[in-house]
N, C-alpha and C positions, 0 to 999 in steps of 0.2 A: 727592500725591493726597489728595484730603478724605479722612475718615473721618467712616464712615456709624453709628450706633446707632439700630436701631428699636426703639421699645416700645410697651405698653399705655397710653394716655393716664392718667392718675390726674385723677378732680375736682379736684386743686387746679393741674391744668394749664389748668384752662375759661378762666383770664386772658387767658394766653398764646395759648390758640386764638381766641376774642375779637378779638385783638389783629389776627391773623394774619388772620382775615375780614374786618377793617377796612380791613389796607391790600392784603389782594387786591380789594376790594372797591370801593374809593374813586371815588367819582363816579358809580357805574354803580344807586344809590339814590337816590329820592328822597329830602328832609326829612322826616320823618313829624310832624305837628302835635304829639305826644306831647313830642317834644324829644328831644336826643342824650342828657343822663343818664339817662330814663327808660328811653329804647331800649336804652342796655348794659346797664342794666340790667335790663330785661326778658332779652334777649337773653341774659346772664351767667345766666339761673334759667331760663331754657329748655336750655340748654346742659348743666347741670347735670342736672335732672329728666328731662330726652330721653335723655340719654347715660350717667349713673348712676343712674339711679333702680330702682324695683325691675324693671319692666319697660324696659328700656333700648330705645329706636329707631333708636339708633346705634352701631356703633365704631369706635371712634376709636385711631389710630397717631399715636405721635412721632416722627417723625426728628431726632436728633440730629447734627448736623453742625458737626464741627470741622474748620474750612477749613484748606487747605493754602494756602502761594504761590499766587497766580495765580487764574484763573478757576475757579469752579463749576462752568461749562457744560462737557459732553461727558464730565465724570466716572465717568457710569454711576450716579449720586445716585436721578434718577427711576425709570428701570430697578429696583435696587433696592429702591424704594418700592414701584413696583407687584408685582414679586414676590411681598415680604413681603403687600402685599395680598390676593394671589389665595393664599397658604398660609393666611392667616388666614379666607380666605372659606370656600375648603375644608375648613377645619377646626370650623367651626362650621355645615355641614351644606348650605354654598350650594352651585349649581350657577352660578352669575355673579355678574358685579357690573358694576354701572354705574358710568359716570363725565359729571360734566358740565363740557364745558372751554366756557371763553370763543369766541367767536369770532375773537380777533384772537390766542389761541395756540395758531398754528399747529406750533410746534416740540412744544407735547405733543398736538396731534391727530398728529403724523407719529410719536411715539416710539409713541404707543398703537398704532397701526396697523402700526409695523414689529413691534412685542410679540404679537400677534394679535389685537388688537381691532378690531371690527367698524365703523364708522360710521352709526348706524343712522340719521341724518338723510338721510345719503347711499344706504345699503342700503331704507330701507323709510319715510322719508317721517317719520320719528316727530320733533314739536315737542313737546317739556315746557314747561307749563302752571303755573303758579299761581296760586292765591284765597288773598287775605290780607286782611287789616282787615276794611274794610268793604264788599267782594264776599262776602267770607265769610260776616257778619252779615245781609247783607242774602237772602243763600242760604237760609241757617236760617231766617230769620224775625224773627232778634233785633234 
């Protein structure tokens, strides 16, 4: 069986997570005219300022995972991610937490849901929404 270590992200993990956004990420972005070095690295000082800054907007966990023989899946890996999640939420004064999964994975909309979590696409209709670039700019004014 894997073994699991959760921790506190540290700033000089932003690479790593980065990295990890990139290839959960791939193909599901457009180009942005900006260019790809600009955008990690925009992306790398957002990461940073959002999630260490003095006012932080994020936190952020590491799973650590030293694989055993064999497959990953069915380990109980995720399971214990969101655990550690929902103690850490708790612990810093939330009463929930959201999650946004993809729509083509289905095996963690089935694990959240065997966990207790609710489906609120499915429970109450709710699509999440965002304004970026130049919806954004054009919102403001600027």
């Amino acid at each position: 069986m894997a073994s699991v270590r959760i921790r506190e992200a540290k700033e000089g993990d932003c690479g790593d997570i980065l990295r990890l956004i990139r290839v959960k990420t791939a193909g599901r972005f457009r180009t942005h005219a900006l260019g790809a070095s600009r955008i990690r690295k925009t992306l790398g000082s957002a990461l940073r300022a959002d999630g260490f800054g003095d006012n932080p907007f994020y936190h952020c966990l590491v799973a650590e995972i030293l694989p055993a023989p064999g497959k990953l899946l069915g380990q109980g890996i995720g399971s214990k991610i969101i655990k550690k999640v929902a103690e850490v939420a708790l612990d810093k004064g939330c009463s929930q937490f959201r999650l946004a999964v993809l729509d083509w994975n289905q095996r963690a909309m089935d694990l959240y849901k065997a966990l207790g979590a609710q489906d609120l696409t499915e429970a109450e209709g709710w699509h999440f929404f965002c304004f970026q670039g130049e919806a954004t700019r054009k919102l403001a004014g600027k």
